[in-house]
N, C-alpha and C positions, 0 to 999 in steps of 0.2 A: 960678100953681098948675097951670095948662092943663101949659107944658114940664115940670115936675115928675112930673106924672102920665105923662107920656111918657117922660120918661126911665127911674121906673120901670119900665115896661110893655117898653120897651126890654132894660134888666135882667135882668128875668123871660126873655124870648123868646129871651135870650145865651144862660143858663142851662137853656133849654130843649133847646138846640142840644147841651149839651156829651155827646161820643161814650161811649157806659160802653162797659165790658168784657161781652161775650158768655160769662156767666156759664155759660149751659145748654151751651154748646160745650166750657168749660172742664173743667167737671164730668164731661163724658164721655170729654176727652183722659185722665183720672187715669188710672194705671195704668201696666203692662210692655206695650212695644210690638215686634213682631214682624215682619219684614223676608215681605212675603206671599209669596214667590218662594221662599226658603231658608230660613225659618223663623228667622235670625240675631236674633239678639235685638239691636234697635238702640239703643234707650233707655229711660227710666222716669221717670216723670209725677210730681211730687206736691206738690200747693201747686203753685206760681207757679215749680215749678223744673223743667229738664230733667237728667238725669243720666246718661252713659253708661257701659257694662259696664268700660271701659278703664280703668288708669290713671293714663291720660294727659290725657285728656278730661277739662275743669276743668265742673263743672256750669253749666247756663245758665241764665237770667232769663228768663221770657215772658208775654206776653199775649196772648189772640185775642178780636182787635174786628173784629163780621162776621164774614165769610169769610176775614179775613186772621189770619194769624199771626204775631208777630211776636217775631223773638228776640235774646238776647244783648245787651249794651251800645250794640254800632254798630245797634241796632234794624231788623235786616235782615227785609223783609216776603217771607213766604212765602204763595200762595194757595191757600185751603184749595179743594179741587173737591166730594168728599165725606167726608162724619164720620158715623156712627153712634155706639151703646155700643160696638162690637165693630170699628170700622173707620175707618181715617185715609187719606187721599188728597190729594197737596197736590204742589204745582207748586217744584220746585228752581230753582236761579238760571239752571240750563241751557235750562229750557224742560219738562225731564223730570216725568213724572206718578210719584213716589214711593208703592206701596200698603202700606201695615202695617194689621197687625191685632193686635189685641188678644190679650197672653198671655195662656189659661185653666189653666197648669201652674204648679205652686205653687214648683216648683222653680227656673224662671225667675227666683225673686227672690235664688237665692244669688248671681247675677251682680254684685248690689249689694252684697252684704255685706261690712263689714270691708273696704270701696275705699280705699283710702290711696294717693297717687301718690304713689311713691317715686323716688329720683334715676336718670335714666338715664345710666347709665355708658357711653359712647361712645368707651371705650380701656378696653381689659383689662390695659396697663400701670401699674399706679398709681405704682409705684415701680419708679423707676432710678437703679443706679450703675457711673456711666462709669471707668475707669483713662485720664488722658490723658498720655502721655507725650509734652513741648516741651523745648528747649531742653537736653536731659539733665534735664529736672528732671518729679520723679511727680508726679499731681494729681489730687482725686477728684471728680468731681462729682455730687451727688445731688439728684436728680430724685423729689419727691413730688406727686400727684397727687389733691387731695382732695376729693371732694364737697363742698357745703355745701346748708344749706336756703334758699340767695337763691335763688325764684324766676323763671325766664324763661317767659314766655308770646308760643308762637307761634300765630299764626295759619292755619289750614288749612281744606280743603274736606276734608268726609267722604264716602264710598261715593254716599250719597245724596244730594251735592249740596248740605251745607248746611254752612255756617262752624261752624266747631269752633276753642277754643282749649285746645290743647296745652301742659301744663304742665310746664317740665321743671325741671333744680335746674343751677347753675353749678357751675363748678367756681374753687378757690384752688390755685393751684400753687410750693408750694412750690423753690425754688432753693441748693442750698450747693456751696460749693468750697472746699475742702483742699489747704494744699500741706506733704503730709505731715500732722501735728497741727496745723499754724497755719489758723486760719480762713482765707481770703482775701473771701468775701463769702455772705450769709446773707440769703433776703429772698423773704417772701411776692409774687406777683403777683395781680392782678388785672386783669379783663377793661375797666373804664376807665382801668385805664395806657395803653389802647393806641388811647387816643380822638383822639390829632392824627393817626391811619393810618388809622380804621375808621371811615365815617360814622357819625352817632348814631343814625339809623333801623335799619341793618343793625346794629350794636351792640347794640341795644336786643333783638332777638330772637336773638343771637348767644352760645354758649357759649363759653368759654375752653379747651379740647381738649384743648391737648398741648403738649407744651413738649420737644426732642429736641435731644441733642448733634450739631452740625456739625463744627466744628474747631475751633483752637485754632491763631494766630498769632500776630504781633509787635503789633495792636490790642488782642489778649484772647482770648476766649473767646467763642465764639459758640454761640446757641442758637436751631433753628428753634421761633418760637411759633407757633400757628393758633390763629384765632377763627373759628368755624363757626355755619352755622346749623343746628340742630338737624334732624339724620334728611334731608339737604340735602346739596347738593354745590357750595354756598356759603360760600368759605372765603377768609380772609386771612391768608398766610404773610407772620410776620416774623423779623426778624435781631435776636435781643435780644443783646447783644453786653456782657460784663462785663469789663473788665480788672484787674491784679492787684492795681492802689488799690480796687478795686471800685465803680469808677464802671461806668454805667449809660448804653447808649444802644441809639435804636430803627432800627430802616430797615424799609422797607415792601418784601417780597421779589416776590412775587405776590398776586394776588386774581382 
């Protein structure tokens, strides 16, 4: 009966232990938050979310227990210094003391409205078409270039020092060749064709970019692709190479 009672009591005193959430802290983060230097409007409070003005900026997940804050998925702790109604102070991964204050312009809330992250287009080419003339024989190639709604999500440091993830859309890129009216090959890409060249981590936050006529010789037809990382100057040029059965092959140019 004696260990019984003990382990209850045990129980109880775990349960006593468990950390809540800094409710009265949270309540006062609500709101539009203001960059104290520039006045830039940095983000906006509500519920258990962060959201910012961009959109690019995927909203984030938070909680503050104590003096810590703590945000996004990979649960990155920020240290709060000072919080009022009216005022935010907290410590970046840098070391840096960030101050925001509280927006009292009513205006500051069209920054949110109607945020939609839409695809960033990262070539103003969407569509090409090549004349390649081999062999005395004419040949067309075209080159479409299309957005889609599959998501890539990068990871980034903002202004102020704290992890932001960036949302952008990939892209499908279309391929045809013509010799004259006869098809010779026809065929959507994708950015995991090109997974025995591109590690899967840099893949994984990598857009599919562009796809450009090189030449044209007794192999086939060659086509520089690039996989990018988004707003980056991280990139994998390859050799997509078709011949006139329309087979398919890859070679890894640069990276």
């Amino acid at each position: 009966m004696v260990m019984v009672l003990l382990s209850g009591c045990r129980q109880s005193s775990d349960k006593a232990k468990i950390v809540r959430e800094n409710s009265d802290a949270k309540a006062m983060f609500q709101g539009i938050w203001l960059d104290d230097m520039t006045d830039d409007v940095v983000f906006k409070v509500k519920g258990d979310t962060i959201s910012y003005p961009d959109t690019t900026s995927a909203p984030a997940y938070f909680r503050i227990y104590g003096d810590t804050l703590i945000l996004g998925q990979s649960h990155d702790k920020y240290s709060i210094i000072k919080q009022t109604k009216l005022s935010f102070c907290f410590q970046n991964a840098n070391g840096d003391v960030i101050r925001l204050r509280k927006s009292e312009n009513p205006n500051d809330s069209l920054f949110f409205m109607n945020k939609k992250a839409e695809p960033q287009l990262l070539t103003d080419d969407l569509k090409k078409d090549t004349v390649v003339l081999f062999e005395g024989e004419r040949y067309h190639c075209y080159i479409a270039i299309n957005p889609t709604s599959y998501k890539v999500i990068k990871t980034s440091i903002s202004d102020d020092g704290v992890k932001v993830d960036n949302v952008y859309f990939d892209n499908i890129i279309h391929l045809s060749i013509y010799q004259g009216k006869r098809q010779l090959f026809s065929r959507d890409f994708h950015k995991n064709m090109f997974d025995n060249f591109v590690p899967g981590q840099f893949l994984k936050q990598a857009i599919l970019m562009n796809m450009e006529f090189c030449r044209a010789d007794t192999e086939g037809f060659h086509f520089n692709t690039v996989v990018c990382i988004p707003d980056g100057d991280s990139c994998y040029m390859l050799d997509t190479k078709i011949t006139t059965e329309g087979e398919v092959s890859l070679e890894l140019l640069e990276y």
